[in-house]
C-alpha positions in Angstrom: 15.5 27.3 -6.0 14.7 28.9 -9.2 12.9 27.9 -11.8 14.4 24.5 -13.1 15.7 25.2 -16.7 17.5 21.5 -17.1 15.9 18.5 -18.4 12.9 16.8 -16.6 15.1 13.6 -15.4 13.8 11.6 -12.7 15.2 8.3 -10.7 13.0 6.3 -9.0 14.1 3.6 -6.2 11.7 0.8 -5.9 9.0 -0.6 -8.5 6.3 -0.9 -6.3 3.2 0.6 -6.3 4.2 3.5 -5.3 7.1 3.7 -7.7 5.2 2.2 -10.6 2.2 4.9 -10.5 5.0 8.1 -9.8 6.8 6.7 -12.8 4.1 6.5 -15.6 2.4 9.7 -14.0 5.6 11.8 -14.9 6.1 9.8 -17.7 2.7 10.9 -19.5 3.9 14.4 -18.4 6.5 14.2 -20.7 9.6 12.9 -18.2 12.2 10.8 -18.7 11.6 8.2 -15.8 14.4 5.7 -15.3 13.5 2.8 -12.2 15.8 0.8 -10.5 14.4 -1.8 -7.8 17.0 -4.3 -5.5 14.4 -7.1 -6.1 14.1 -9.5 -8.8 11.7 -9.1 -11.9 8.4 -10.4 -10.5 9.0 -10.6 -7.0 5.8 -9.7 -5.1 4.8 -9.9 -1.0 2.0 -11.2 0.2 -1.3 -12.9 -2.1 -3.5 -10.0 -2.2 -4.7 -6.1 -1.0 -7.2 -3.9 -1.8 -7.9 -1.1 -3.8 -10.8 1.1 -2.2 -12.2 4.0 -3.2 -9.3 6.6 -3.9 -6.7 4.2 -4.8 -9.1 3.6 -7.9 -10.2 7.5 -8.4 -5.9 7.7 -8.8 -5.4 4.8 -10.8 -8.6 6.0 -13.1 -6.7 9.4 -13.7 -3.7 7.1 -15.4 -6.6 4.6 -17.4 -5.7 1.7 -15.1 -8.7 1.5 -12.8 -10.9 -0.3 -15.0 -8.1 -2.9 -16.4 -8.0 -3.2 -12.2 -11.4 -4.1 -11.8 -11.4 -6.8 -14.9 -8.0 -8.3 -13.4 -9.7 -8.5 -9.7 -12.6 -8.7 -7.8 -15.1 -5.8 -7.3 -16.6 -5.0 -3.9 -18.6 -2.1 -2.3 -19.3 -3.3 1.3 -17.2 -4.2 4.4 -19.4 -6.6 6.9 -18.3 -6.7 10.4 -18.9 -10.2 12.6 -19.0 -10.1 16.0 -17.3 -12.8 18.4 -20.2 -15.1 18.7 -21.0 -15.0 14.4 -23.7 -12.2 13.8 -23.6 -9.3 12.1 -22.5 -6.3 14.1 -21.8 -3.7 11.1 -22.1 -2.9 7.8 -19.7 -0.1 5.9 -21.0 0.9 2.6 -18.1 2.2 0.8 -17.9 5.4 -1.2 -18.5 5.3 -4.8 -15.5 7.6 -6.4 -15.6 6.7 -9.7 -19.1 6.3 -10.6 -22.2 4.4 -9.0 -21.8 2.2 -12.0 -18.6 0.9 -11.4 -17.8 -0.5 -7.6 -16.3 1.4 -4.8 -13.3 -0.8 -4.0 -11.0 -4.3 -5.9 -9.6 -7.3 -4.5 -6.8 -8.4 -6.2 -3.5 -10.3 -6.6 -0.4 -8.3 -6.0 1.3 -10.5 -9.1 -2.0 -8.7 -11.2 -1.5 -5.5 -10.2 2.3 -5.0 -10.5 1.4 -6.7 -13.9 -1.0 -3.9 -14.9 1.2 -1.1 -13.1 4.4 -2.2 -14.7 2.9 -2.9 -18.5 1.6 1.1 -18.2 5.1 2.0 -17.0 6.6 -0.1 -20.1 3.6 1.8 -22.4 4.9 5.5 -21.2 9.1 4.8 -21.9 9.8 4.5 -18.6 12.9 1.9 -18.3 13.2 -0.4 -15.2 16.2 -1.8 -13.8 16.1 -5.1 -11.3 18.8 -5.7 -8.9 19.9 -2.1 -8.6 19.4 0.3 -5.6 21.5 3.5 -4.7 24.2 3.8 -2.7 24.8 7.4 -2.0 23.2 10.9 -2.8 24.7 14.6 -3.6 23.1 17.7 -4.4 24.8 19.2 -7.2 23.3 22.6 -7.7 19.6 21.7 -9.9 20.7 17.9 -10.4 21.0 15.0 -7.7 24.0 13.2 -8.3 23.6 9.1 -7.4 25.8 6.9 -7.3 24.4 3.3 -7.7 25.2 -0.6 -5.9 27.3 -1.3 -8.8 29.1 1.6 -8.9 27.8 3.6 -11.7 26.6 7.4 -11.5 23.2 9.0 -12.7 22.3 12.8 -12.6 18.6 13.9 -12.3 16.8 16.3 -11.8 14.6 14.5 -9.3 15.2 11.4 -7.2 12.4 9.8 -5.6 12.4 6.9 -2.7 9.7 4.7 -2.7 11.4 1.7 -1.2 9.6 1.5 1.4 9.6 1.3 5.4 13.4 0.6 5.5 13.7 2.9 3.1 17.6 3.8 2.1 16.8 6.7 0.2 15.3 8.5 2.8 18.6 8.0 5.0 20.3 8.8 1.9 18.6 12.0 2.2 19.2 12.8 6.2 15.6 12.1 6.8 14.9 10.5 10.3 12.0 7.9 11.3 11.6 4.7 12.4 9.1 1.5 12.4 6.8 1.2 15.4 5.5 -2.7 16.0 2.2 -2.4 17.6 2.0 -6.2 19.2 0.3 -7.9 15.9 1.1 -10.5 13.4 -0.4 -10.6 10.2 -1.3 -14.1 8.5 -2.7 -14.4 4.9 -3.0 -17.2 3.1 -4.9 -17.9 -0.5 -7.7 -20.0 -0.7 -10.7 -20.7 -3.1 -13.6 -17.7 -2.9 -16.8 -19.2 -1.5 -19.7 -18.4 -3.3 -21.3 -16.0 -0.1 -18.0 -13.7 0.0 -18.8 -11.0 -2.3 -17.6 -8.1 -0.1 -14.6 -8.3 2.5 -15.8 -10.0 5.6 -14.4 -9.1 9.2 -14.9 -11.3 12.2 -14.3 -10.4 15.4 -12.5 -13.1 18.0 -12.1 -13.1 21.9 -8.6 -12.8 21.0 -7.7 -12.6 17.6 -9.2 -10.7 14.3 -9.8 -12.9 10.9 -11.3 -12.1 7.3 -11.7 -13.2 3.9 -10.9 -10.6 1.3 -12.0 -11.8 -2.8 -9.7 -11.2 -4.9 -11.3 -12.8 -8.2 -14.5 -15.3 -9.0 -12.5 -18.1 -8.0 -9.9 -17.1 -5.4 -9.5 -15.3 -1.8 -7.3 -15.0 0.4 -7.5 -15.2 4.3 -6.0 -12.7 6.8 -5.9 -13.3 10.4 -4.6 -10.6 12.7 -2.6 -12.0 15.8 -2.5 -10.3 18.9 -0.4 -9.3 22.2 2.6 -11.0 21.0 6.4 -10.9 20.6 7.5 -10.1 16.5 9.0 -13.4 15.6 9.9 -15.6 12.4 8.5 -18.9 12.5 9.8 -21.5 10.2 8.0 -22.2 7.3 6.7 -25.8 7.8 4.7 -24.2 11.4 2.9 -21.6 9.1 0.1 -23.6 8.0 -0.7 -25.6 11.2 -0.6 -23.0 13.1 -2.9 -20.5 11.7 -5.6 -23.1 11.6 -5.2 -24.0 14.8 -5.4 -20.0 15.3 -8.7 -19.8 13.5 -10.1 -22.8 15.5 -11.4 -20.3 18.2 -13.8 -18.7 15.6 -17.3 -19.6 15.3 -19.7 -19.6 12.3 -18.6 -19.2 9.1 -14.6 -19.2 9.8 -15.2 -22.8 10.2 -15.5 -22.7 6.2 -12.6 -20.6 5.9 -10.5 -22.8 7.6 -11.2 -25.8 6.0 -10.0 -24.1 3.0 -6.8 -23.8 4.4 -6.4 -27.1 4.0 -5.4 -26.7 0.8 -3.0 -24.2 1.1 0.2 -24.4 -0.5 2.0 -21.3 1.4 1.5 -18.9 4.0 2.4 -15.3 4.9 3.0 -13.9 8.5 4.6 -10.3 8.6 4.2 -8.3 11.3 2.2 -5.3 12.0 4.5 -1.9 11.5 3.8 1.5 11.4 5.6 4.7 10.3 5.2 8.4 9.5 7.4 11.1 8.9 7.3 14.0 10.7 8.2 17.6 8.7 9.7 17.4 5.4 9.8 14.3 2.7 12.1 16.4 0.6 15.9 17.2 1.1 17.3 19.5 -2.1 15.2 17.8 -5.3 14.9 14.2 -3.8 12.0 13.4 -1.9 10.5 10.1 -0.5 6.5 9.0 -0.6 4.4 5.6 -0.2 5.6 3.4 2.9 8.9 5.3 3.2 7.1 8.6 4.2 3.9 6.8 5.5 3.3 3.4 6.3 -0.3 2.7 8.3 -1.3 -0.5 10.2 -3.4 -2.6 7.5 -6.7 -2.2 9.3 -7.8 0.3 7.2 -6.8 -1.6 3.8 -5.7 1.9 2.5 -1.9 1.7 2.6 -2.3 0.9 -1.4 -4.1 4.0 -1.7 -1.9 6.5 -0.2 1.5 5.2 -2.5 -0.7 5.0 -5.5 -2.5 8.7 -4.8 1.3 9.8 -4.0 2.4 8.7 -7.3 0.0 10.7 -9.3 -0.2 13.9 -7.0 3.6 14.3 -7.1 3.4 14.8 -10.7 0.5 17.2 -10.5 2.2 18.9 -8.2 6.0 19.3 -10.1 3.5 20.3 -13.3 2.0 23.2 -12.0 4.8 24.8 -10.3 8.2 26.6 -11.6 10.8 25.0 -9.4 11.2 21.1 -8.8 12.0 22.5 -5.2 8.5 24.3 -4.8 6.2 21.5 -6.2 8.3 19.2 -4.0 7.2 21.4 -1.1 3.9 21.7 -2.3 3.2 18.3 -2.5 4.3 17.2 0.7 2.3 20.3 2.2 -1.2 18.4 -0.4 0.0 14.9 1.4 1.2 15.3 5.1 -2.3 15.6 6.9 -4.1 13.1 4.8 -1.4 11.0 5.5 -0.9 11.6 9.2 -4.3 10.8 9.8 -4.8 7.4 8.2 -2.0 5.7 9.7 -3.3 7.3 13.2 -6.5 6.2 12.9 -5.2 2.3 11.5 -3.1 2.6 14.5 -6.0 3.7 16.6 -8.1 0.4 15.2 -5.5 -2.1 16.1 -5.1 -0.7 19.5 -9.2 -0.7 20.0 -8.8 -4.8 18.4 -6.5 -5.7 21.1 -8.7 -4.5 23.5 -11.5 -6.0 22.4 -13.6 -3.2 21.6 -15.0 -3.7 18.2 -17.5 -1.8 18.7 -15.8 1.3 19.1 -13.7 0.2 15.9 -16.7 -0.3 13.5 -17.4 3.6 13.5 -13.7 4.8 13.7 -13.7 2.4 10.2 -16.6 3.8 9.1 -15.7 7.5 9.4 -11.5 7.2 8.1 -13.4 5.6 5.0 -15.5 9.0 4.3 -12.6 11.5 5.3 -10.6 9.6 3.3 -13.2 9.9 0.2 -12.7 13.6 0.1 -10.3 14.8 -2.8 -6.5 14.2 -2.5 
């Protein structure tokens, strides 16, 4: 393709993280960024994630990785429990944006949507709710989309990050699929005790289960299910059941589950894994976050891949003459960091489900350091 002479347009599908960071990243490079998401205005998944070390290196290159910190709950050390309650490991997490300022953030997913979407808002970028494509053409230098309710846009760029299921990446002819790896995720929010200052991990005979802060007054529990069939249970099992799960802990889970007690809702997704093999990009549209690359959540780095996509997309369509060629370049900056984290979380919940944490505490260890190492 030669070098683009039309007007730097860009559609983005899906206002997640992803989507939110690629849009005010191109935004402050002087595109017009238009968003359109199938879900309502303040919809979110899940209580909480975490932002370690190069989610917060790429947020600090946009100015949102200290109004991050403020909104959450800063941490800098991962402690490991084995099955009968003592310590088995410590990781000490990389420092990326200075030793004054900590290495990772616990935080709600309704804070940091907040803060990702108020940026967005800052840099003219306009966002549509209940809107998704519907089909995609090439037209020469512009992608031609037609929308769910049945009217047309033409960009210059299109990019899908909506996603595992992701329709833009069919839209474009690109081919994965979701890989369930024998886990079930629960979370559920609960009051932060005063000794969880870091993420805690503790190992079970059959099962994993943390605490992860997410602010001076609030955490929220995880407990990672193993060796059994993806399901849906209905909603008035959820509680019961994890803490009847998180009976078979000993030590300080006995804490965490009381403060189940209180909780008013659960979450229980299943553990599911993608990557996309050759290219993200198809003409000028091209797919990143979960649609491209979607790890297990053992290495609590899916949020930093989607946001580190987001801002080295638009370095990479900056620097080079053609949309087609940064496109290119950016998957070739992206693929092999990408491949390797969701191996290795994939790795790590294999090594859980055969209870070999202590293989798994050194496999954390090392992703953590690779994955400190510039974007």
């Amino acid at each position: 393709m030669e070098s683009y002479r039309g007007a730097r347009t860009a559609l983005i599908v899906g206002a997640g993280m992803a989507g939110l960071t690629a849009a005010t990243a191109l935004a402050r490079r002087g595109w017009q960024v238009e968003v359109v998401e199938i879900g309502a205005a303040g919809a979110t998944s899940g209580w909480g994630l975490c932002l370690t070390g190069p989610s917060l290196r790429a947020l600090d290159e946009l100015g949102l990785a200290d109004p991050c910190l403020a909104a959450g709950y800063g941490m800098s050390v991962i402690t490991h429990v084995d099955v009968d309650g003592g310590l088995a490991a410590e990781v000490r997490l990389p420092h990326l944006i200075g030793a004054e300022r900590p290495a990772m953030v616990g935080m709600a997913r309704p804070a940091l949507y907040r803060t990702l979407r108020e940026q967005a808002d800052r840099c003219g970028v306009v966002v549509h709710h209940g809107l998704t494509v519907a089909a995609v053409d090439q037209e020469g230098e512009q992608v031609r989309v037609q929308m769910s309710d049945g009217t047309l846009r033409r960009v210059a760029l299109l990019v899908g990050a909506d996603g595992i299921r992701s329709s833009v990446r069919r839209l474009l002819g690109l081919e994965t699929s979701a890989e369930y790896h024998g886990q079930m995720v629960w979370r559920a929010l609960v009051p932060r005790p005063p000794w969880a200052t870091g993420i805690h991990q503790f190992a079970g005979k059959v099962n994993t289960a943390g605490l992860v802060p997410i602010s001076d007054s609030q955490a929220y529990v995880f407990l990672t299910e193993n060796g059994v069939q993806r399901s849906v249970l209905p909603d008035v099992e959820l509680i019961p059941r994890l803490r009847k799960l998180l009976e078979d802990f000993p030590g300080r889970v006995a804490e965490i589950r009381s403060l189940t007690g209180g909780a008013t809702s659960v979450v229980r997704r299943p553990v599911l894994t993608a990557f996309l093999d050759g290219a993200w990009n198809r003409g000028t549209g091209v797919v990143i976050g979960d649609a491209a690359h979607a790890p297990a959540p053992q290495m609590a780095s899916g949020a930093a891949l989607a946001i580190e996509d987001g801002v080295v997309l638009a370095q990479e369509l900056d620097c080079h003459p053609s949309i087609g060629a940064g496109l290119d370049a950016f998957v070739s900056r992206r693929a092999q960091r990408c491949r390797t984290l969701v191996e290795t979380s994939v790795a790590i919940a294999d090594l859980e489900q055969a209870q070999r944490h202590d293989e798994a505490y050194p496999l954390v260890n090392a992703c953590h350091r690779q994955m400190a190492e510039s974007a």
